[in-house]
N, CA and C atoms of all chains as a GROMACS GRO file, in nm:
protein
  540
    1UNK      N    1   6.066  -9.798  -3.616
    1UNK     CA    2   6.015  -9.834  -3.483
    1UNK      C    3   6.120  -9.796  -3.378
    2UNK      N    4   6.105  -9.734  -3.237
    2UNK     CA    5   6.168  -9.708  -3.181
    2UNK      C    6   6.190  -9.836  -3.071
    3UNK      N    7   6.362  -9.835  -3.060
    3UNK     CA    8   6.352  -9.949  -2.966
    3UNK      C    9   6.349  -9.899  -2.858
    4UNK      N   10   6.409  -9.783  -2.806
    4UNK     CA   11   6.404  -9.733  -2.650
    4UNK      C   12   6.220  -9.658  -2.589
    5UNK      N   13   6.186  -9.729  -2.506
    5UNK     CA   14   6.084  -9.676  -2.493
    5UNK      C   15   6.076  -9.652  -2.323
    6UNK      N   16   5.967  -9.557  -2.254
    6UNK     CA   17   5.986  -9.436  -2.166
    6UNK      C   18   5.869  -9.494  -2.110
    7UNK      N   19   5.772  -9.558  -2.062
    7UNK     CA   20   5.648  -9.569  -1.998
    7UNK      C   21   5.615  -9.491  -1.873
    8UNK      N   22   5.528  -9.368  -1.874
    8UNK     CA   23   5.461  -9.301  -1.799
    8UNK      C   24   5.376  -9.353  -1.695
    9UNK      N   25   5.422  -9.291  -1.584
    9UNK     CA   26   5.334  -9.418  -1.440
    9UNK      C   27   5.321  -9.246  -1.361
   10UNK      N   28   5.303  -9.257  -1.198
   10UNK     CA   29   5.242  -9.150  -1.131
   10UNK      C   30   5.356  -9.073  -1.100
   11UNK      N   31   5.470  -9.098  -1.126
   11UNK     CA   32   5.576  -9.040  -1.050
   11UNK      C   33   5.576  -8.886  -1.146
   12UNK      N   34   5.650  -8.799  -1.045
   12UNK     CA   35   5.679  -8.681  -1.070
   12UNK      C   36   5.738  -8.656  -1.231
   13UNK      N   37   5.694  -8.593  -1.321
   13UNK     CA   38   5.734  -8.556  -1.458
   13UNK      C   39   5.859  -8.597  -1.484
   14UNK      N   40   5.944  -8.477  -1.418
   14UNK     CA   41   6.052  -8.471  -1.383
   14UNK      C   42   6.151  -8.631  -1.377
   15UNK      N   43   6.102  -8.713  -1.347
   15UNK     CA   44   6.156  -8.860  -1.334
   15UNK      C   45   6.160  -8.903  -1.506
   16UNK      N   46   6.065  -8.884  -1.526
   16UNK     CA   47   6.046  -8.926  -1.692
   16UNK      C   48   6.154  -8.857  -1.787
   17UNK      N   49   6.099  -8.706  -1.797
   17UNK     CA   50   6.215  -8.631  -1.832
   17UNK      C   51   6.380  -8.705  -1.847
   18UNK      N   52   6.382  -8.713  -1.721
   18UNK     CA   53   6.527  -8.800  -1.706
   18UNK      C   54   6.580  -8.887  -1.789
   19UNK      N   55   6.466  -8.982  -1.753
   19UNK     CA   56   6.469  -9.123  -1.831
   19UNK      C   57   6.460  -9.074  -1.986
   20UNK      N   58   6.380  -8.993  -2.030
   20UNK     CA   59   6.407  -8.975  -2.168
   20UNK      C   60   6.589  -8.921  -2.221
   21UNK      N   61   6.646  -8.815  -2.144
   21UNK     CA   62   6.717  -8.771  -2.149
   21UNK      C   63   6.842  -8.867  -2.142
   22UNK      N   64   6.835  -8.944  -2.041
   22UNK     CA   65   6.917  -9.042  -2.065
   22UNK      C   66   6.949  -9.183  -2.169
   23UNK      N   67   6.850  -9.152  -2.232
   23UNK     CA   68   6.853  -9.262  -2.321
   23UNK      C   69   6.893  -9.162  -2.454
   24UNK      N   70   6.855  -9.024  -2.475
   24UNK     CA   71   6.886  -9.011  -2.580
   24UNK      C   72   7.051  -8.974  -2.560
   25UNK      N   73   7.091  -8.944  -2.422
   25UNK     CA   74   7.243  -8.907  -2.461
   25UNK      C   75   7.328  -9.011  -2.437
   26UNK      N   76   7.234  -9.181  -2.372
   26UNK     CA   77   7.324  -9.306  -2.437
   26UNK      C   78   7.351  -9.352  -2.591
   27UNK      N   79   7.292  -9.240  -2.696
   27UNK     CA   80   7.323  -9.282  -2.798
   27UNK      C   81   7.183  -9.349  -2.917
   28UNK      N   82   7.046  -9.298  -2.832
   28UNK     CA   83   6.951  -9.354  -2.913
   28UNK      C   84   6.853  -9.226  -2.965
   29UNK      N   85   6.877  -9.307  -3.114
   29UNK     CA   86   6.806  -9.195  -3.225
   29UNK      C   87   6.669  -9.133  -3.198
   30UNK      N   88   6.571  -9.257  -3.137
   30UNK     CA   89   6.440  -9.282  -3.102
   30UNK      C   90   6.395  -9.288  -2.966
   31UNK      N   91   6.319  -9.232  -2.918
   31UNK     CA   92   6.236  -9.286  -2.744
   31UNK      C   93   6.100  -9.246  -2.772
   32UNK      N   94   6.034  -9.346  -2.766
   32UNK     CA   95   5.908  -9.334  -2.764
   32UNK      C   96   5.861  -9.343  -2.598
   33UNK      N   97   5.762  -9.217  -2.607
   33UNK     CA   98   5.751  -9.199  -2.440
   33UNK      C   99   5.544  -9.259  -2.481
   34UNK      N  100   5.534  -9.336  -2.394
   34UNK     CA  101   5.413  -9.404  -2.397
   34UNK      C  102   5.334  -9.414  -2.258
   35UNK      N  103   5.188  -9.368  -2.262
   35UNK     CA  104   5.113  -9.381  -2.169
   35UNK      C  105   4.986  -9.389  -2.172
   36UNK      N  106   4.929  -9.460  -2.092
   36UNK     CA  107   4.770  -9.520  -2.086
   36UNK      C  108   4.668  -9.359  -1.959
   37UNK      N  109   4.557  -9.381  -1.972
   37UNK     CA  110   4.473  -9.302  -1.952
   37UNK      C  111   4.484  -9.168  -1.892
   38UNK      N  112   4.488  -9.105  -1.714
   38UNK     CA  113   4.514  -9.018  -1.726
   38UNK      C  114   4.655  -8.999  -1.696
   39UNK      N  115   4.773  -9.089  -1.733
   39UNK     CA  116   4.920  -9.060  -1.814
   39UNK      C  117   4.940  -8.948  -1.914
   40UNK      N  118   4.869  -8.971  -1.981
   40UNK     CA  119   4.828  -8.906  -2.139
   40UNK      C  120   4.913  -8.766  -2.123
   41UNK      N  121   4.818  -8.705  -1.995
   41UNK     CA  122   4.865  -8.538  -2.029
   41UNK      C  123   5.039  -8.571  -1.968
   42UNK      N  124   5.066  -8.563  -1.850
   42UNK     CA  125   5.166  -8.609  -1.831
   42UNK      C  126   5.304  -8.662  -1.946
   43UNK      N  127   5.250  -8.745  -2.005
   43UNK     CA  128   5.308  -8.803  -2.137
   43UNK      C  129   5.370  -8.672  -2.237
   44UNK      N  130   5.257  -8.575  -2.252
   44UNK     CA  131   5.301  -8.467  -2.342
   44UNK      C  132   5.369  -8.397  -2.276
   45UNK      N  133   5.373  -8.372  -2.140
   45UNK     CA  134   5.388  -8.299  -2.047
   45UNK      C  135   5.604  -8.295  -2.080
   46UNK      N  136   5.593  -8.439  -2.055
   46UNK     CA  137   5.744  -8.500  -2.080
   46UNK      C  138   5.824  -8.453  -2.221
   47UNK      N  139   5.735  -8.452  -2.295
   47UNK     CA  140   5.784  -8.432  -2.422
   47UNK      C  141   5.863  -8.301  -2.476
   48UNK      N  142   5.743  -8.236  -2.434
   48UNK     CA  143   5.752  -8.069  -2.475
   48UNK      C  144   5.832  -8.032  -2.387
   49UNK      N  145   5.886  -8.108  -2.229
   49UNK     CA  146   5.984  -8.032  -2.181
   49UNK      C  147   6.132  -8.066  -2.220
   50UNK      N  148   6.145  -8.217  -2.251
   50UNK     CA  149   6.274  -8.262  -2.326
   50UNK      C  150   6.270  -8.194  -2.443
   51UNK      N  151   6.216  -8.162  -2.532
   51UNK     CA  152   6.217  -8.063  -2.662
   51UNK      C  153   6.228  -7.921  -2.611
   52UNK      N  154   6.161  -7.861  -2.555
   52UNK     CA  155   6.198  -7.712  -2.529
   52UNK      C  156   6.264  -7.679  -2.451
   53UNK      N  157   6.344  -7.773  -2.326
   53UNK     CA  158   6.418  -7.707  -2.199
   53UNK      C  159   6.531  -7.774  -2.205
   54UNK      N  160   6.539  -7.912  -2.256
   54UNK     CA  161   6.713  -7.955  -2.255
   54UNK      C  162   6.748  -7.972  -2.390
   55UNK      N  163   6.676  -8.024  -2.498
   55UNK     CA  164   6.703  -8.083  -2.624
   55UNK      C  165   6.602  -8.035  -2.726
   56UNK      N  166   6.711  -7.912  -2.799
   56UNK     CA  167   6.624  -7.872  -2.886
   56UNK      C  168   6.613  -7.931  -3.026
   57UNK      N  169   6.706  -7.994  -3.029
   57UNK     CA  170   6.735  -8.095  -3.163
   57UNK      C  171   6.627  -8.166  -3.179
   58UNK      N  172   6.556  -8.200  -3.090
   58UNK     CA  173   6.494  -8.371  -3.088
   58UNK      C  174   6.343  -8.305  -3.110
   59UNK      N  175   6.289  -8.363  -3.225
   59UNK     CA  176   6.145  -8.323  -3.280
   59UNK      C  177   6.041  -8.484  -3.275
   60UNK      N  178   5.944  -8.396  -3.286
   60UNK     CA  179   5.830  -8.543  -3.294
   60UNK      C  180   5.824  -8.586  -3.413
   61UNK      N  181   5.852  -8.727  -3.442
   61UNK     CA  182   5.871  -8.781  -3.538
   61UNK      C  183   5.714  -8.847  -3.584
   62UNK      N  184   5.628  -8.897  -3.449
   62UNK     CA  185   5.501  -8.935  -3.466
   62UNK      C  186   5.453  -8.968  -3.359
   63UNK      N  187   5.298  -8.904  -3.332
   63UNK     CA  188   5.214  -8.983  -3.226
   63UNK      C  189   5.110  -9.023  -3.256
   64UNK      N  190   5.069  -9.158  -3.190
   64UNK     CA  191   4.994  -9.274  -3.226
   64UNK      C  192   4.877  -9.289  -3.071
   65UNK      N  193   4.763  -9.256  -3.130
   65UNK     CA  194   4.651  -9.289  -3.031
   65UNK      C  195   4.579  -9.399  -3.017
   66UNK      N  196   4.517  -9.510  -2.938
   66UNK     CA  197   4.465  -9.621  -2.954
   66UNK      C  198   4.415  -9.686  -2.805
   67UNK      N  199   4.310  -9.773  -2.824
   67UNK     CA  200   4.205  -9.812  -2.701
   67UNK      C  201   4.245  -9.936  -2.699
   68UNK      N  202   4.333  -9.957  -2.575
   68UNK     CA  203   4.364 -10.070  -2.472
   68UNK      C  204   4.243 -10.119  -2.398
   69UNK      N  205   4.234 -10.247  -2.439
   69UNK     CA  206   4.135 -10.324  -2.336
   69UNK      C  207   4.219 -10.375  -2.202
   70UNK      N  208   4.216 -10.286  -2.095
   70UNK     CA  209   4.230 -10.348  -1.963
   70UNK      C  210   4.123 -10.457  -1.897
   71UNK      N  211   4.229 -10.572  -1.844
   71UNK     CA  212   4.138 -10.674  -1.787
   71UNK      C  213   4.139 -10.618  -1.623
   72UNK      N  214   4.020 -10.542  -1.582
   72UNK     CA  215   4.027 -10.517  -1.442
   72UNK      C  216   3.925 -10.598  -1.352
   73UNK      N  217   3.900 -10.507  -1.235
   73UNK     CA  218   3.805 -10.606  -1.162
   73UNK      C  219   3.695 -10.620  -1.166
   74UNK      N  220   3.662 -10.575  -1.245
   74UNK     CA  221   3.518 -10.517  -1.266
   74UNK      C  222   3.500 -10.613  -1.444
   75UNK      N  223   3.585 -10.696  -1.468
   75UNK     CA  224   3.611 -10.695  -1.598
   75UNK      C  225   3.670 -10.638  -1.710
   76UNK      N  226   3.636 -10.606  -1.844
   76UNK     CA  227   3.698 -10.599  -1.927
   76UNK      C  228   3.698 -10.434  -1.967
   77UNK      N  229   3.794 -10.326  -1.908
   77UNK     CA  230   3.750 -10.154  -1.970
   77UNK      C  231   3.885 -10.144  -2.106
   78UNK      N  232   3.798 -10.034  -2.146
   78UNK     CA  233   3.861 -10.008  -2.251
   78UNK      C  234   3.954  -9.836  -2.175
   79UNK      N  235   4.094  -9.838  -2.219
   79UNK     CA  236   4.160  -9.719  -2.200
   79UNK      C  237   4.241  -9.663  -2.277
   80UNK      N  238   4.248  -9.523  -2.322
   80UNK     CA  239   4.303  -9.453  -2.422
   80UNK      C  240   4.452  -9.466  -2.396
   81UNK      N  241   4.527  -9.519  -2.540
   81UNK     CA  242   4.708  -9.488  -2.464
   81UNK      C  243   4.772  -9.432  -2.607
   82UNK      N  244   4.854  -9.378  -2.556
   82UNK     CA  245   4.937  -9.240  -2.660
   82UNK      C  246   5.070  -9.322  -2.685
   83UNK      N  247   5.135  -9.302  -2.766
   83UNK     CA  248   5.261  -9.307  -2.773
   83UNK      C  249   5.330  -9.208  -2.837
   84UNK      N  250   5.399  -9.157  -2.822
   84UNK     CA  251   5.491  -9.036  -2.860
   84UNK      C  252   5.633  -9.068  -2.901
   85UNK      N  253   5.682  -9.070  -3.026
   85UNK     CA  254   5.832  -9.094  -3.062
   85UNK      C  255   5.911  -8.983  -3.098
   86UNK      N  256   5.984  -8.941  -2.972
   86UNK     CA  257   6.101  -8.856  -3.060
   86UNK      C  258   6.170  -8.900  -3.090
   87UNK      N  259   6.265  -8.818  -3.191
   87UNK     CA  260   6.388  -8.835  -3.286
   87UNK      C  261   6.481  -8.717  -3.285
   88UNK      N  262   6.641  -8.766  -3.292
   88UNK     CA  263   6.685  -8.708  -3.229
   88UNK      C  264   6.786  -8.620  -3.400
   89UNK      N  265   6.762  -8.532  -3.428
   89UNK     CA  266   6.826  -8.490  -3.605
   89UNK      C  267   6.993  -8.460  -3.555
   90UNK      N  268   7.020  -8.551  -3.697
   90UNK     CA  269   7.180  -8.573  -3.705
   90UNK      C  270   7.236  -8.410  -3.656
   91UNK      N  271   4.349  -7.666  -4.242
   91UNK     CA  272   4.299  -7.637  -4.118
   91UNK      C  273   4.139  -7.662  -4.118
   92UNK      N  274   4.126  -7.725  -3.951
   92UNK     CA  275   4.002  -7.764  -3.958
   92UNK      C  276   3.896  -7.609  -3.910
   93UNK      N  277   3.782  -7.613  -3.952
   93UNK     CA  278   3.721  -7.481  -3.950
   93UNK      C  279   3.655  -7.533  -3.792
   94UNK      N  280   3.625  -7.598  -3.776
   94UNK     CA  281   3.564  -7.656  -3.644
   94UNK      C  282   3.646  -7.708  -3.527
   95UNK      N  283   3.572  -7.649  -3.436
   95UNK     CA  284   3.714  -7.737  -3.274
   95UNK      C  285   3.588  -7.720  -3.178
   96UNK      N  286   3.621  -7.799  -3.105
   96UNK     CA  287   3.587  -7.883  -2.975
   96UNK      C  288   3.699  -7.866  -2.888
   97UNK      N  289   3.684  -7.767  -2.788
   97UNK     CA  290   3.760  -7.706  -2.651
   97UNK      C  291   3.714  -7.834  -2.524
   98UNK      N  292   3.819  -7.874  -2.523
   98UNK     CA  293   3.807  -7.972  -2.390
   98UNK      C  294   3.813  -7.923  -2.274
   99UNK      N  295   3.716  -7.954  -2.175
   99UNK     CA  296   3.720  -7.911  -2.041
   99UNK      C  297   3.708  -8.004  -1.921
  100UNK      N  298   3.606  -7.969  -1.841
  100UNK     CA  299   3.609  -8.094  -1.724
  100UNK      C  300   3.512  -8.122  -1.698
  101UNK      N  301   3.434  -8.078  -1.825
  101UNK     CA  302   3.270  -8.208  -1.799
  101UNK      C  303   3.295  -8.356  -1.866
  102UNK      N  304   3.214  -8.413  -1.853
  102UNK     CA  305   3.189  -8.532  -1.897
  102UNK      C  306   3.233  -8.541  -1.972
  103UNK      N  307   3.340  -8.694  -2.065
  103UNK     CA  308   3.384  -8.703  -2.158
  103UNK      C  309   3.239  -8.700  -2.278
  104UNK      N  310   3.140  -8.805  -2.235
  104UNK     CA  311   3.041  -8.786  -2.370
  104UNK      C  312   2.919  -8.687  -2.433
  105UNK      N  313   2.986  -8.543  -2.312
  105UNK     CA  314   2.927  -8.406  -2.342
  105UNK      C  315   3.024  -8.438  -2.482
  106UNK      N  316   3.192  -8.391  -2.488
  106UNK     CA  317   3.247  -8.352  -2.559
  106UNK      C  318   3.229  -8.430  -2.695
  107UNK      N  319   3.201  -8.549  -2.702
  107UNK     CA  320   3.158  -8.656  -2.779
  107UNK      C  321   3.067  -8.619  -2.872
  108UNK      N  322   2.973  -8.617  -2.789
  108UNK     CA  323   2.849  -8.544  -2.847
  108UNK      C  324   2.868  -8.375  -2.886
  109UNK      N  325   2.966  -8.358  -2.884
  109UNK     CA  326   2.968  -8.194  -2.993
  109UNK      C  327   3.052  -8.236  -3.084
  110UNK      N  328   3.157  -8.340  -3.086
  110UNK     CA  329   3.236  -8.374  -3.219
  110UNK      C  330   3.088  -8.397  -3.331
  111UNK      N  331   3.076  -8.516  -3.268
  111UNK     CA  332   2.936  -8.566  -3.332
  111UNK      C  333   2.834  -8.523  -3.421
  112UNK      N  334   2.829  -8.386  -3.325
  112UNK     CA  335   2.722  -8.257  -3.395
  112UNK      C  336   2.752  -8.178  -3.480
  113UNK      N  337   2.911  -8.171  -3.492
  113UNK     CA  338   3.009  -8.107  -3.589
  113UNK      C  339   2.994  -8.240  -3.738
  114UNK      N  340   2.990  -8.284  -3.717
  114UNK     CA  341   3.041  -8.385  -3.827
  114UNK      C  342   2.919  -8.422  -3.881
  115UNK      N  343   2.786  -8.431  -3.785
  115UNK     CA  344   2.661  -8.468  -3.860
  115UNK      C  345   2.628  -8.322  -3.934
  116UNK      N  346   2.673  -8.247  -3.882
  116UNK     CA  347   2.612  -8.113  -3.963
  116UNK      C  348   2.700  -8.039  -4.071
  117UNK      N  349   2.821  -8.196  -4.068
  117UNK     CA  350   2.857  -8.186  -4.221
  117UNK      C  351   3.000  -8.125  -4.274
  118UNK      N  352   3.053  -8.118  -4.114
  118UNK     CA  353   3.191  -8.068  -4.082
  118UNK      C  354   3.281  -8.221  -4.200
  119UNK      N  355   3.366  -8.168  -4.253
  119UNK     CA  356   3.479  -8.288  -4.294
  119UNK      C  357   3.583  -8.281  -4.195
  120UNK      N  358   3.676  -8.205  -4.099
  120UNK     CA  359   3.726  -8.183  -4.026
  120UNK      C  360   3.685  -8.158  -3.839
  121UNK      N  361   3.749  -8.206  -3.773
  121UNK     CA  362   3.687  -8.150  -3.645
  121UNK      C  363   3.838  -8.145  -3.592
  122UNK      N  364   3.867  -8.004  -3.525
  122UNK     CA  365   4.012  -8.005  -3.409
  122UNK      C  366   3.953  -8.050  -3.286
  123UNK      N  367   4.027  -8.187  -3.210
  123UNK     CA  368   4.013  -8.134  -3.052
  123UNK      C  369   4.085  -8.078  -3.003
  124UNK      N  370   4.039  -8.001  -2.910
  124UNK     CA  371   4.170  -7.895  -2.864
  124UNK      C  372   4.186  -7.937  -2.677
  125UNK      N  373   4.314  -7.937  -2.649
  125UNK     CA  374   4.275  -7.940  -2.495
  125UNK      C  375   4.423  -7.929  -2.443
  126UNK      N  376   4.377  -7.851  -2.299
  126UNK     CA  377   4.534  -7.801  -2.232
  126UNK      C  378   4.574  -7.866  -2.079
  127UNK      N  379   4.672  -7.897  -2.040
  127UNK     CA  380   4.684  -7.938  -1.916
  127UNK      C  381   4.628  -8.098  -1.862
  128UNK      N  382   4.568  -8.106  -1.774
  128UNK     CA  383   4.507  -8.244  -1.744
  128UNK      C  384   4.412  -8.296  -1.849
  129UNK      N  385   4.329  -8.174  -1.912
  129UNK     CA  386   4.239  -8.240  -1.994
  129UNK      C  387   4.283  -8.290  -2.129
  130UNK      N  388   4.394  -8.308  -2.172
  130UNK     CA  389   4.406  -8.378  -2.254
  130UNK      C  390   4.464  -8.532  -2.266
  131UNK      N  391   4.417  -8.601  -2.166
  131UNK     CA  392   4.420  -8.701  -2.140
  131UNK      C  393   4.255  -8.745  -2.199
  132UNK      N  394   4.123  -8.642  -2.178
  132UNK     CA  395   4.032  -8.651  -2.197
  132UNK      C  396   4.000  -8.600  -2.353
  133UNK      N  397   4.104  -8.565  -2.387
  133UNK     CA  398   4.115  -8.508  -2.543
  133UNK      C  399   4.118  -8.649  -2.671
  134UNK      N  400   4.213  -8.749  -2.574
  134UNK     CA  401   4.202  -8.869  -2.651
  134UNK      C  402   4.101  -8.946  -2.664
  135UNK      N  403   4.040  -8.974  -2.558
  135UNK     CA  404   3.899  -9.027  -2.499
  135UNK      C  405   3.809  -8.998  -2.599
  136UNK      N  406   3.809  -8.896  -2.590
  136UNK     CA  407   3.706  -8.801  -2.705
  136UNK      C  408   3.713  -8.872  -2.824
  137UNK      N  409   3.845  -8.867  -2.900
  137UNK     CA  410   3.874  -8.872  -3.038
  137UNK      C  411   3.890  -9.046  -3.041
  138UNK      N  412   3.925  -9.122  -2.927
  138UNK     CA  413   3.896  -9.278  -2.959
  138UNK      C  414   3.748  -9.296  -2.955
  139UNK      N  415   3.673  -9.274  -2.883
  139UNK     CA  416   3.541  -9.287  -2.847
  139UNK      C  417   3.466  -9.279  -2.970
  140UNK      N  418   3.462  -9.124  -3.066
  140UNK     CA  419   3.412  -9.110  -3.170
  140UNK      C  420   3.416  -9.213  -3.269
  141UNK      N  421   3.602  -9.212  -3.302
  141UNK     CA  422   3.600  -9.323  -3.367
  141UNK      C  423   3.552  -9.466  -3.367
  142UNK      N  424   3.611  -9.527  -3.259
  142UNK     CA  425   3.589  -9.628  -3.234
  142UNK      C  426   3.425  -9.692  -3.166
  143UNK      N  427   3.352  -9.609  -3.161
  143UNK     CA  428   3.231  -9.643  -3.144
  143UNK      C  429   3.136  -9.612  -3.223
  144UNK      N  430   3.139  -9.487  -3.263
  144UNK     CA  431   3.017  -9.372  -3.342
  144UNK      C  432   3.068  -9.382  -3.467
  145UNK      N  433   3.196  -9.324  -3.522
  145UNK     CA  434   3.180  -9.324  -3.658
  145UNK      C  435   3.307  -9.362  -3.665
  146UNK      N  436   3.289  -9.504  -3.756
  146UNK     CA  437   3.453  -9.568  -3.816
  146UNK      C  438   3.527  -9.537  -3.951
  147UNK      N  439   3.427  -9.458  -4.023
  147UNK     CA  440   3.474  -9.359  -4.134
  147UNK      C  441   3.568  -9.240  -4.063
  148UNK      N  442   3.586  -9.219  -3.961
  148UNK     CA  443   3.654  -9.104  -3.910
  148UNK      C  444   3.782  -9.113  -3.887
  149UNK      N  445   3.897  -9.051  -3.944
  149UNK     CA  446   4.059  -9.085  -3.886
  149UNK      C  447   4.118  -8.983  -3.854
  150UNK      N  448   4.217  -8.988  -3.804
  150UNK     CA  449   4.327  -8.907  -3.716
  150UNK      C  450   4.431  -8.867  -3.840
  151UNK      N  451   4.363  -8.756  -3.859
  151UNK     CA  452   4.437  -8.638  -3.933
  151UNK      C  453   4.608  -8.623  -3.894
  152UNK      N  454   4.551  -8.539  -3.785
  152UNK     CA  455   4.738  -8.501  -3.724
  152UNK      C  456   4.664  -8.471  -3.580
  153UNK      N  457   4.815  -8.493  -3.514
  153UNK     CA  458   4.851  -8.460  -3.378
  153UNK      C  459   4.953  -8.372  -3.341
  154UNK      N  460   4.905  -8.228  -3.318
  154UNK     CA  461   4.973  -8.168  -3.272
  154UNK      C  462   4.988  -8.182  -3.094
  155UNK      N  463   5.142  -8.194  -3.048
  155UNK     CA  464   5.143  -8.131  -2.932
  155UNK      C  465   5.222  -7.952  -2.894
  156UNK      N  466   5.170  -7.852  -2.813
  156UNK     CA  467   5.288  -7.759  -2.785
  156UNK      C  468   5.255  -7.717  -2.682
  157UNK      N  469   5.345  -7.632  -2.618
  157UNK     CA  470   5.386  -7.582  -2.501
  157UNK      C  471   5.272  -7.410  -2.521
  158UNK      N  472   5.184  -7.374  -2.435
  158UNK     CA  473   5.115  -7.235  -2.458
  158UNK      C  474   5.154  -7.205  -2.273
  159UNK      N  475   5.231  -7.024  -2.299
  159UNK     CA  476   5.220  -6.986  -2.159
  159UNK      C  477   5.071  -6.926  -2.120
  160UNK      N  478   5.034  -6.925  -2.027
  160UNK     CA  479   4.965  -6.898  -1.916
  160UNK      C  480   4.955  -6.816  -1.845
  161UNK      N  481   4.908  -6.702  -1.819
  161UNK     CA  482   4.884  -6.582  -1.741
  161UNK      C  483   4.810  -6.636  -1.627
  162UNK      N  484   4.888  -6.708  -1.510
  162UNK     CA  485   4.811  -6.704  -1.406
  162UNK      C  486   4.861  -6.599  -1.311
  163UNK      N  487   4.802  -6.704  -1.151
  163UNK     CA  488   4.791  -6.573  -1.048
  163UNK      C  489   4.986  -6.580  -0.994
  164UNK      N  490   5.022  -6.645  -1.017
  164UNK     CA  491   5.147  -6.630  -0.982
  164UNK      C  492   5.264  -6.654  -1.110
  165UNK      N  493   5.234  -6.560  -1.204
  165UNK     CA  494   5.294  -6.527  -1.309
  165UNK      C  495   5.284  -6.639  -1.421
  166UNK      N  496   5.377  -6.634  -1.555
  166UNK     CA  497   5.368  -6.737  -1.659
  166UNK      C  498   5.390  -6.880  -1.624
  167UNK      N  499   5.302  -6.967  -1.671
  167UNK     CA  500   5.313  -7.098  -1.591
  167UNK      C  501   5.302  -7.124  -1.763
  168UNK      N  502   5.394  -7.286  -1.813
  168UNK     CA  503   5.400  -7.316  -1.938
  168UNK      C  504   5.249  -7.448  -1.922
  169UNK      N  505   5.197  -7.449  -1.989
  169UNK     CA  506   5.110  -7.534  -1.991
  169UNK      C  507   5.136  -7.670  -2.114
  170UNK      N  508   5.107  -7.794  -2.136
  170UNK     CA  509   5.112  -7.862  -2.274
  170UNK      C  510   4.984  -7.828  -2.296
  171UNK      N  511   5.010  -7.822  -2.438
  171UNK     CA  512   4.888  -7.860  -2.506
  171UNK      C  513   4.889  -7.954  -2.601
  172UNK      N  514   4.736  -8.007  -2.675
  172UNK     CA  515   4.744  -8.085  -2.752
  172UNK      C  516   4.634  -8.073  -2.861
  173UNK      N  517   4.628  -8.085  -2.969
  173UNK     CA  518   4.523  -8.050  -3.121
  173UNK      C  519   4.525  -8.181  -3.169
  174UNK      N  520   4.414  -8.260  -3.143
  174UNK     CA  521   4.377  -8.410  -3.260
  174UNK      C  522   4.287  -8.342  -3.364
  175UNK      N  523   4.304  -8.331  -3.494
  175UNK     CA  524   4.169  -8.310  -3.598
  175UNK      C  525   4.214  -8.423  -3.681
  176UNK      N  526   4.034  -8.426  -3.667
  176UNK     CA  527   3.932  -8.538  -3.737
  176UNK      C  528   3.893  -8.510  -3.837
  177UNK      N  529   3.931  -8.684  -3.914
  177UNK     CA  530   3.849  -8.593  -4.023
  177UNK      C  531   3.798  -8.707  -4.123
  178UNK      N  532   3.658  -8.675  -4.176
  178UNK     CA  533   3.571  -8.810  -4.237
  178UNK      C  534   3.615  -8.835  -4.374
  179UNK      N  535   3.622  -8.930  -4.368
  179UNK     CA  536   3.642  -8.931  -4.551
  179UNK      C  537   3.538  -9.000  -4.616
  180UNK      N  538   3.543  -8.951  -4.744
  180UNK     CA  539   3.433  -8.991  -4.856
  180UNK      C  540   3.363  -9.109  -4.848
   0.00000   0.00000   0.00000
């Protein structure tokens, strides 16, 4: 299980990126970058650029798909959320 | 490899639904979703939806994500992509 985790919101890619980057060069094996509906692309978006443009070491270890029941105003929707764990090889 | 795929685009998520659907009733054991850029946020949608509503015999094979360049109008643009295949079991 990864303890460092990355949650995807509207801000520019680029912000995420960061945040991933910085956690893996504080020393953590794992970051799972996680996001709910249209996050999603975004989410991969983050991934494939920390793997192909700064850190080529760090591979996908596993991604996990699954339907979040949001309580909104309208009541109860259901929304798709990803999680993505890289790992960073000795 | 799955012999069947479902290309995600920007119609309706339960167009795409309804062609997994049609793949699998007509006997597919495998289905790829395939989808690039924003729409694969709608790539998950797809593949929770199936499952989780239509058919609960159905699981998540593998998840590929990768990076495909792009021949647009202002030269190579890297796009993410993403591949969910489905697949029914016995």
């Amino acid at each position: 299980m990864a303890e460092n985790a990355v949650f995807i919101g509207n801000k520019p890619v680029m912000n995420y990126v960061l945040a991933v980057l910085t956690q893996f060069n504080s020393g953590a094996k794992e970051v799972a970058i996680k996001a709910r509906g249209k996050a999603i692309s975004r989410a991969v978006d983050v991934a494939e650029i920390v793997r192909k443009r700064f850190l080529p070491d760090v591979e996908v270890k596993k991604i996990d798909i699954t339907t979040e029941k949001i309580q909104g105003e309208q009541g109860v929707a259901n929304v798709s959320a990803i999680e993505i764990v890289l790992y960073r090889k000795d």
